[in-house]
N, C-alpha and C positions, 0 to 999 in steps of 0.2 A: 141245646142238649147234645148235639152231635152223635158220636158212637161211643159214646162212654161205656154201656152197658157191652158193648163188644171188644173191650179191651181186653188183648189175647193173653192174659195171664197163664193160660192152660201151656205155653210156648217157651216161660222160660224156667230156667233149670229149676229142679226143686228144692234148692235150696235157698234162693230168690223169692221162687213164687209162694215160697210157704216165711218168708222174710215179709214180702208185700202186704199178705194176705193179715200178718199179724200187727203192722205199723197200721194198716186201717184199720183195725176192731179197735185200736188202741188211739188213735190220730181222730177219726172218721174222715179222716181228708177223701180229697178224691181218689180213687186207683189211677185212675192213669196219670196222677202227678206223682204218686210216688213210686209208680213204675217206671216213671222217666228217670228218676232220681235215684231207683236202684240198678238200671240200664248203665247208664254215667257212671256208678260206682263202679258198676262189673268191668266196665271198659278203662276206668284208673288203674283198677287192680291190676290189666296185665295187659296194657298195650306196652310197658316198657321191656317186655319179652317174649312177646307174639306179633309176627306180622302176618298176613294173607295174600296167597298166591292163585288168585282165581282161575287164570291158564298162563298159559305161557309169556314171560312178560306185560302182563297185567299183577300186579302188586300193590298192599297197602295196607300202612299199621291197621290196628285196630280199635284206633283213635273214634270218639263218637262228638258230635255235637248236638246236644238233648236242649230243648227250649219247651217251658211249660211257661202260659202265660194263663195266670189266676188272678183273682180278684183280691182285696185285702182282707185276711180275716179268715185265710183257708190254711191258715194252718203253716206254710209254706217253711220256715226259720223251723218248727219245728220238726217236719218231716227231713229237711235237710241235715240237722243236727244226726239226727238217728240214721242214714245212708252212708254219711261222712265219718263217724263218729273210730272207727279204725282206724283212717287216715289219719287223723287230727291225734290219737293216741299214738301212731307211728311215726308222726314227727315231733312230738315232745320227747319221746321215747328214743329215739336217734338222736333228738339235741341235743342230751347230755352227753351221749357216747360221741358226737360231733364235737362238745367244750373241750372234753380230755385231749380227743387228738388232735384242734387247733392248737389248745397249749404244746401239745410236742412239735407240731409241725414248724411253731414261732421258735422254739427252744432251735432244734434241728436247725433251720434258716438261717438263724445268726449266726454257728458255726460255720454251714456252709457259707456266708457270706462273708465270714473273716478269713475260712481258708482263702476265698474267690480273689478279696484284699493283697492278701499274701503272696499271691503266684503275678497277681497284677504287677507288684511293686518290684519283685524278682525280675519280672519278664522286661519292663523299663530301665530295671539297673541293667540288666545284661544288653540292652538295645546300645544305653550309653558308654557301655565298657565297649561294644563291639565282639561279644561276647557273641555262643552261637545261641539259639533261640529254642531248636528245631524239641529238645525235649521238652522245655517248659510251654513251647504251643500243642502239643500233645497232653500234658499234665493238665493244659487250661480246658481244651477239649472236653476231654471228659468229665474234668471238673463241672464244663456246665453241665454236660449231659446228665449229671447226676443232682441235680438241681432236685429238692424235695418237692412235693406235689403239694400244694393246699389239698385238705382233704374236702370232701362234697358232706354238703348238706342234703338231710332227705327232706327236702321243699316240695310237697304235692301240692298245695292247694293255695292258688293267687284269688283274692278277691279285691275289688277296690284297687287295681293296678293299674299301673301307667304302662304303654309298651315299651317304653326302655324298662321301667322295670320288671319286668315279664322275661324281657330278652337279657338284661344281665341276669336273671337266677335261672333260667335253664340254662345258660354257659357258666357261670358259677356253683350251680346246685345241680341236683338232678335233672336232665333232659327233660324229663315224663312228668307231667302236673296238669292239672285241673284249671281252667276258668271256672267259678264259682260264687253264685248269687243267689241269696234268697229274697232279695230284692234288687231285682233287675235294673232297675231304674236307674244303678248306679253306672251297671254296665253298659246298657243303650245311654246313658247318658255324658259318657267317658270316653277317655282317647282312644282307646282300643279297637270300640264298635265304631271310629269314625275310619280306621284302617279295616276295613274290613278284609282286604289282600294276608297282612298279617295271619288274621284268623285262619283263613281259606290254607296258608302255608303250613300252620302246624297241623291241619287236616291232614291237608296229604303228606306230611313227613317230609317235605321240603325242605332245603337249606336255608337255614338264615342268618343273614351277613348285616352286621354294623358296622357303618363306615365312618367312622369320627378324625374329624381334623385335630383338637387338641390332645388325645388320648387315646392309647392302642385301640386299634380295629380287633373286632372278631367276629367269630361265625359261630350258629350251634349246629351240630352236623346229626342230623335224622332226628328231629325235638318230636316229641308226640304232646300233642296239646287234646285234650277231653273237654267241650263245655259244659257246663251242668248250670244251665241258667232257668231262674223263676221270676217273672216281670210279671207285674201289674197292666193290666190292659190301656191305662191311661197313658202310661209309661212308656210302653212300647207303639201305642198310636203314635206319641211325638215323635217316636224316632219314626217312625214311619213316614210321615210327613215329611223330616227334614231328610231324611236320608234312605228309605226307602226303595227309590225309583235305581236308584245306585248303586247300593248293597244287593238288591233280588238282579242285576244287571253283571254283577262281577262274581255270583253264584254263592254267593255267602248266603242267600235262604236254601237254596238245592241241596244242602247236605245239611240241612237241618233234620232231625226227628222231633216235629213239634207238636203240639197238643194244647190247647182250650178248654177243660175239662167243665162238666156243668159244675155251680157251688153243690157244696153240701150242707152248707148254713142252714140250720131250720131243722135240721134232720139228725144232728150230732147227740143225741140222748144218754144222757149217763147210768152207766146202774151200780150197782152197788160188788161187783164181782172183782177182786184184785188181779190187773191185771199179771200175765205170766208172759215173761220177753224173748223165752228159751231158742224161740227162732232167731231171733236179728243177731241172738249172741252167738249161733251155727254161723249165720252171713256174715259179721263181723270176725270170726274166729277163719273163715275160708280168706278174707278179703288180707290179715295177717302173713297167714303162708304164702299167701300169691308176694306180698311185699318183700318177707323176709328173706326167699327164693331167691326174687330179683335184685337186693341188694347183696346176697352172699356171691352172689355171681356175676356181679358186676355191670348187669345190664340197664343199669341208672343211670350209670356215667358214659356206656359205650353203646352203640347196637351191634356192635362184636361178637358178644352173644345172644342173638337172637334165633328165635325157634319160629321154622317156617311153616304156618300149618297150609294143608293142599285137601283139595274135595277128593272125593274118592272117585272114581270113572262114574258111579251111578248117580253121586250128588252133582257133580259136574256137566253130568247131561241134562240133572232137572237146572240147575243154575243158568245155563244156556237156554233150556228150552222159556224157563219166566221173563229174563232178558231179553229174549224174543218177545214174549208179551208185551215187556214194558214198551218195547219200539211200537210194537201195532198198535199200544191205546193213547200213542201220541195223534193217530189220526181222529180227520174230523169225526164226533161221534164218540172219541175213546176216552179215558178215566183224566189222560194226561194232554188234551186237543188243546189243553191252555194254561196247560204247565210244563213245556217241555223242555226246563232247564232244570226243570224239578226230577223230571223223568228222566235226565243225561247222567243222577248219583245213584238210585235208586236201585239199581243191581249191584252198586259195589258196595253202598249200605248192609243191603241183604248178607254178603260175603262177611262186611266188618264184624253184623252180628252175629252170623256162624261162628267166625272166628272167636269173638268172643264169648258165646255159651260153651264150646269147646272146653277154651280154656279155663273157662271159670268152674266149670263141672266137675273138670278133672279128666275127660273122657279120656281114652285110652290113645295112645300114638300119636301122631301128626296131622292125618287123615281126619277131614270132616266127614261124618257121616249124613248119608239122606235125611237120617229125622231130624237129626240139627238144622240143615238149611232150607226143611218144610218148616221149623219154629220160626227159624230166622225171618222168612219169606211171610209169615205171617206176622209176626211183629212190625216189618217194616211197613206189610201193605195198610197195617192199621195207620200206621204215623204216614203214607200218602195219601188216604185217604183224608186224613185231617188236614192235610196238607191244603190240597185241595179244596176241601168246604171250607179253609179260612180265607184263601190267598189266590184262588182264581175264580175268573169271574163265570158268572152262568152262562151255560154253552146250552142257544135252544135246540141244536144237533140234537146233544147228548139226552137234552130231556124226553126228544122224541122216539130217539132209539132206548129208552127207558119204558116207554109204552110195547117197543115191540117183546122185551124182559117181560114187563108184567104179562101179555096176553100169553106169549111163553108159558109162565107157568103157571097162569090158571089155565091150559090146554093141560097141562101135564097132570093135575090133579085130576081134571075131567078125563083122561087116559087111564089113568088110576081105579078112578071109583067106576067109569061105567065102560071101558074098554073102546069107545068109539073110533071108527076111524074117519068116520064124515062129521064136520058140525057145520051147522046152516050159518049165516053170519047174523042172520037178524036175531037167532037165541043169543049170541054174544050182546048184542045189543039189548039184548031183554035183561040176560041174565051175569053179563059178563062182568068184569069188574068196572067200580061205578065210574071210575077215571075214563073208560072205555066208550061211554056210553055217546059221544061225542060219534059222529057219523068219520069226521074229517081224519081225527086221532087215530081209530080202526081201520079206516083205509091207511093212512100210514103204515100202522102197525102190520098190518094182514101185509103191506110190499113186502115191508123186509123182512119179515121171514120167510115168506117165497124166494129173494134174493138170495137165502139162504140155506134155498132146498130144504126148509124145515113141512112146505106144505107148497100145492098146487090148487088157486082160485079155480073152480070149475063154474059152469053156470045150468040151474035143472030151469027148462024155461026162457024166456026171452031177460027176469027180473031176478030171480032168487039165484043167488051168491050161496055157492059149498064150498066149505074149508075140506077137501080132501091132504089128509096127514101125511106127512112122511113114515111108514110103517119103520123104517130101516131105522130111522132117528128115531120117533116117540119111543115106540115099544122099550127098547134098554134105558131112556130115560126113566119112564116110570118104572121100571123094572128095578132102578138102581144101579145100573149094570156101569152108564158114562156118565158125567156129569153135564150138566144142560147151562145155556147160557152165552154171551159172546165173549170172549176172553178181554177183547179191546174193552169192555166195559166191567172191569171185575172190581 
C-alpha cells in the first residue's frame, strides 16, 4: 500500500490539483500516478524558460524525472493521454505552421545557393585572370553569413526513441521535450535506459556532443530533458536485474521522483452521472500559454532567454535549513542511512519543484516565495519516502529509533490528557503501546530520548524505574507551541 493515502495533493498549485483531483473521479487511477504525470507536465511546460538558482552558483533547469511503476490495467495510456494532451495539440498545431515555413526555407535555399554558385564561379575566374579577389571574398563572406536557418520544429514528446534519435531532434527541433511512456517496458527495455549518463545529462542541462566520423559533428547546448515514465513492475524488475546495480551507481535512480502506487482494480465503480472535464481544460489551457510564451520568444531554440527564478532570503534560509536535514538523516538511524545517493538530489529536486509551481502558477516575480518551497518540500519528501520503501533495504538502526518516535508520542498525548511529569516505566509496560511492550525495545527506546534530553531515567527504590520529563521540551509540545520528533527521521 505504501503512502498513498498521503499523497500531498494539498501542495500543488490549484490549478493542478483541482486538474488531478478531476482525472481521478473520472480515470479512478491512482492519485499518485496521475500526480506524477501531471508534475512531468508542469515541468514540460516551462523548463524551456525557467531555470533555478538555489544560492550562489548552485543552478538548474527545472527539468524533472517522474517514474510511476503500475501494474497492467491501471489505467496508465489513459491517464497519460489526458496530462499530455496540450503538448500533442501543440505539436500538430505547430506542424502545419512548420510545413509553410520549411516550403520557404527550401524556396529561400536554392536561391541562396545559386547566388553562393555564382560568386564561387566569379571568385575562380578572377583567381585565373590574376584578377584581385579582396571584394568578391568579402561578398562570399557574408554571403555565407546570411545563409537561411532551417526552421525548428516544436518536437516535445520522444517515445519509443533511440539516443541518436533523441539527440538529433533536440539539435534539429526544440531543445526542451519529454521522454515519454505509458508503457515503460519499452523504455527500460531500449537504448536509452542502457545510457543512462545520457539521461542523467539532460537532467542537469549539460552539454551534449555527437561525434561522428562520416557526418558533421554536433552539440545541443543547455537540452532540458523531462521523463514522464509508466512501467509495469515485471518490466522494470528485468531492468533491474540486468542493469540496475549500474544505473542506481552512476545516479540515474537519485533524481528520480518515483512511486508504486497501490492498484485501484476492484474499486473503479461506475455511476451514471456525465462526467464534466472543465478542469483539465483550465490545466490544458495554462499548459498552452506557458508554450506559446516560449515559442514567441524564442526560448525553444536558445536558453538566451531564460528567466532566472531565485528564493527569497526567508525561502532560502528554510531551503538551507531542510538541506541540512537531508545531510543529518543520511546518518545511521536516519530516513536516508541507506540511500544516500538518493539523498546527494533531494534538495535540488525540492528547488526544481519550487521553480516549477512558481512558474506554473503564475506567481508574481522572479522570487520564490516560502509557501511554494514548503509545497515543494512536501511533494519531494513524499516521492523520498517512496523512494526509500522501494529501493533501500531495512535499516534495523532505523527500526529502533522508530520505537523511540512511537514512545515519543504516546508520552506527548499522556502530557496532553493528564499533564504528568513523572511516568513509572512499568505503566508503559502495562499500558504503553503494544509494540512497547517488549522489556528490551523500551529500554532502547527510554536511551534515546534521554540522549536526547527529551527525559531523565530516575530510580524511586532500589527496582522502580521513573521517566522524569523534560518540562522545557513536553509542555510546548503538547501545547502545540514546536513540533516533536527527530528530524534525521522525518
Amino acid at each position: 500500500m505504501g503512502n498513498d493515502f498521503n499523497y500531498p495533493l494539498f501542495a500543488f498549485p490549484e490549478v493542478a490539483r483541482a486538474a488531478i483531483t478531476e482525472i481521478q473521479s473520472e480515470t479512478k487511477a491512482p492519485f499518485p500516478m496521475i500526480g506524477s504525470s501531471v508534475l512531468a507536465a508542469m515541468a514540460l511546460a516551462v523548463q524551456a524558460q525557467y531555470r533555478i538558482k538555489r544560492r550562489e552558483g548552485l543552478e538548474s533547469p527545472c527539468s524533472l524525472s517522474v517514474v510511476s511503476i503500475c501494474a497492467s490495467g491501471e489505467r496508465k495510456t489513459t491517464v497519460d493521454k489526458k496530462t499530455l494532451k496540450a503538448f500533442r495539440e501543440a505539436e500538430a498545431r505547430h506542424g502545419q505552421i512548420y510545413e509553410a515555413q520549411l516550403a520557404e526555407y527550401r524556396a529561400t535555399k536554392q536561391v541562396w545557393g545559386s547566388k553562393r554558385r555564382i560568386l564561387l564561379r566569379k571568385f575562380e575566374k578572377a583567381i585565373e585572370l590574376e584578377e584581385s579577389t579582396e571584394q568578391l571574398q568579402i561578398a562570399i563572406q557574408n554571403h555565407e553569413l546570411a545563409e537561411p536557418a532551417k526552421p525548428r520544429r516544436l518536437r516535445l514528446l520522444y517515445n519509443d526513441a533511440t539516443s541518436a534519435a533523441l539527440l538529433h531532434g533536440l539539435h534539429e527541433n526544440t531543445r526542451s521535450a519529454a521522454l515519454t511512456e505509458d508503457e515503460g517496458a519499452r523504455f527500460f527495455g531500449g537504448q536509452i535506459a542502457e545510457d543512462a549518463s545520457l539521461v542523467n545529462k539532460g537532467w542537469d542541462g549539460s552539454r551534449l556532443t555527437v561525434d561522428r566520423r562520416s557526418t558533421e559533428s554536433f552539440s545541443v547546448e543547455s537540452p532540458r530533458i523531462t521523463l514522464n515514465l509508466m512501467v509495469q513492475p515485471s518490466a522494470f524488475e528485468k531492468y533491474m536485474e540486468k542493469k540496475g546495480e549500474e544505473a542506481r551507481g552512476v545516479g540515474f535512480f537519485a533524481r528520480w521522483l518515483v512511486c508504486c502506487p497501490a492498484s485501484t482494480q476492484g474499486t473503479r465503480f461506475q455511476d451514471e452521472s456525465i462526467p464534466v472535464l472543465t478542469e483539465q481544460t483550465k490545466f490544458n489551457d495554462r499548459v498552452r500559454e506557458l508554450l506559446e510564451m516560449q515559442v514567441a520568444n524564442g526560448a525553444m531554440g536558445s536558453a538566451r532567454s531564460e528567466t532566472f527564478l531565485t528564493f527569497s532570503a526567508e525561502a532560502e534560509r528554510e531551503w538551507i535549513f531542510v538541506a541540512n536535514q537531508i545531510e543529518d538523516a543520511i546518518r545511521p538511524g536516519g530516513l536516508f542511512c541507506v540511500a544516500s545517493d538518493y539523498a546527494s538530489k533531494v534538495a535540488e529536486n525540492i528547488a526544481r519543484i519550487a521553480g516549477v509551481i512558481h512558474a506554473f502558477s503564475g506567481s508574481d516575480g522572479t522570487q520564490i516565495q516560502i509557501e511554494t518551497l514548503r509545497s515543494a518540500t512536501a511533494i519531494a519528501e513524499w516521492y523520498a519516502k517512496e523512494f526509500v520503501r522501494l529501493f533501500a533495504p531495512a535499516d534495523p538502526l532505523r527500526a529502533l529509533v522508530h520505537d523511540a518516535i512511537l514512545l515519543e508520542n504516546w508520552i506527548v498525548k499522556i502530557v496532553q490528557a493528564r499533564n504528568w511529569r513523572y511516568i513509572e516505566k512499568n505503566f508503559i509496560l502495562q499500558y504503553g503501546p503494544s509494540q512497547l511492550r517488549s522489556k528490551n525495545r523500551l529500554d532502547w527506546a527510554i536511551n534515546h530520548l534521554a540522549q536526547h534530553q527529551r527525559l531523565i531515567v530516575a530510580f524511586a527504590g532500589k527496582r522502580k524505574q521513573i521517566l522524569d520529563l523534560n518540562p522545557s521540551y513536553f509542555i510546548p509540545v503538547a501545547q502545540g507551541q514546536i513540533p516533536f520528533g527527530f528530524p534525521a527521521l522525518c
